[in-house]
N, C-alpha and C positions, 0 to 999 in steps of 0.2 A: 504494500500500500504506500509505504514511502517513497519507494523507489521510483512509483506511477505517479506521485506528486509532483516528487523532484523531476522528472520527468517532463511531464506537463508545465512546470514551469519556466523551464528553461526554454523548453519551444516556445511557450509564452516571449519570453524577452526574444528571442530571435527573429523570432516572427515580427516584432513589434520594432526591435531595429533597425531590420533588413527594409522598413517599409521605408524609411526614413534616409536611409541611405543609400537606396535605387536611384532617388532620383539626379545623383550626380554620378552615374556614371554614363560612359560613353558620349557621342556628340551629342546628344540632347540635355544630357547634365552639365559639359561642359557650356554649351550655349546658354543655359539657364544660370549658370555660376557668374557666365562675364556680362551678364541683364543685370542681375540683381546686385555685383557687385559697382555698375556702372552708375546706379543708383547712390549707392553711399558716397562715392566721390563729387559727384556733383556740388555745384554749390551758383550763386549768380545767375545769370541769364539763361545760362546752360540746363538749370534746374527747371526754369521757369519755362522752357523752351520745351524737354520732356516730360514736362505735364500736361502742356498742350497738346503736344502732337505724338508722345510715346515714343519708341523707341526707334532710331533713322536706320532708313534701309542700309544707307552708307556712313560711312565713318569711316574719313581719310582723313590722316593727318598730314599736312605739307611743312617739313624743317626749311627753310631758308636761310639767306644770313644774318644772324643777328635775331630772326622773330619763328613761332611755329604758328602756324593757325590749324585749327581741324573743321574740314567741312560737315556739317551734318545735309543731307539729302533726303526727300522726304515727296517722292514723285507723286501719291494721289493727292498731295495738300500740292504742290506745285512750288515748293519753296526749296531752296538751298540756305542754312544758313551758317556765317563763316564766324569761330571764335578764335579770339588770340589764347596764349598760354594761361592768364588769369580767369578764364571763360567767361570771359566779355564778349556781350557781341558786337562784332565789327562791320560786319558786313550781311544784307541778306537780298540774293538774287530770283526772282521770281522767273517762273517758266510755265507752259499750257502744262497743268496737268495732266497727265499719262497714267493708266491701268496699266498697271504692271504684269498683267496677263496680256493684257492686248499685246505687247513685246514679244510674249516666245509667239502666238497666235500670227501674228506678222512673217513670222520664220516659215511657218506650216502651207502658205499661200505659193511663196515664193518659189519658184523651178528653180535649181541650183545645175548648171551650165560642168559640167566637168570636160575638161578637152581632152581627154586622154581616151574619153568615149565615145 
């Protein structure tokens, strides 16, 4: 009868672990790791920027000399917006909006010409 306790409760904790720590593994954990930990850093404009619009399709950052900026990208809102290294923002470039489906859908139309055939 002990044995069936101890038993049971160990699978208890395991079970109850395992739930918890699924979800960082693999690319979906990892992608979920660097969301939420993108959040704590934030701070200024930048914060105020992913509240509004959530989190950007892109995130590139550009070093130049002397300054870094990182664009944020955010194709159904239509907007690029650009921060310096204090996440200030400095710059924001508006564009037609685009589905970002529409894009591979676009590809699917197209005949693709090979010369070799």
């Amino acid at each position: 009868m002990l044995r069936r306790l101890t038993l049971m409760v160990l699978l208890m904790a395991l079970v109850a672990g395992s739930a918890d720590a699924s979800i960082y593994r693999g690319k979906r954990g990892r992608r979920y790791c660097r969301r939420q930990g993108l959040v704590l850093y934030l701070h200024s404009d930048a914060l105020k920027i992913y509240e509004q619009y959530g989190y950007p399709i892109h995130r590139i950052r550009v070093r130049g000399i002397g300054e870094t900026h990182e664009h944020w990208t955010f194709y159904e809102a239509g907007r690029e917006f650009i921060f310096n290294e204090d996440q200030k923002l400095v710059r924001t470039r508006k564009f037609f909006p685009e589905d970002k489906r529409e894009r591979f859908k676009r590809w699917d139309k197209r005949k693709i010409r090979n010369p070799r055939y």
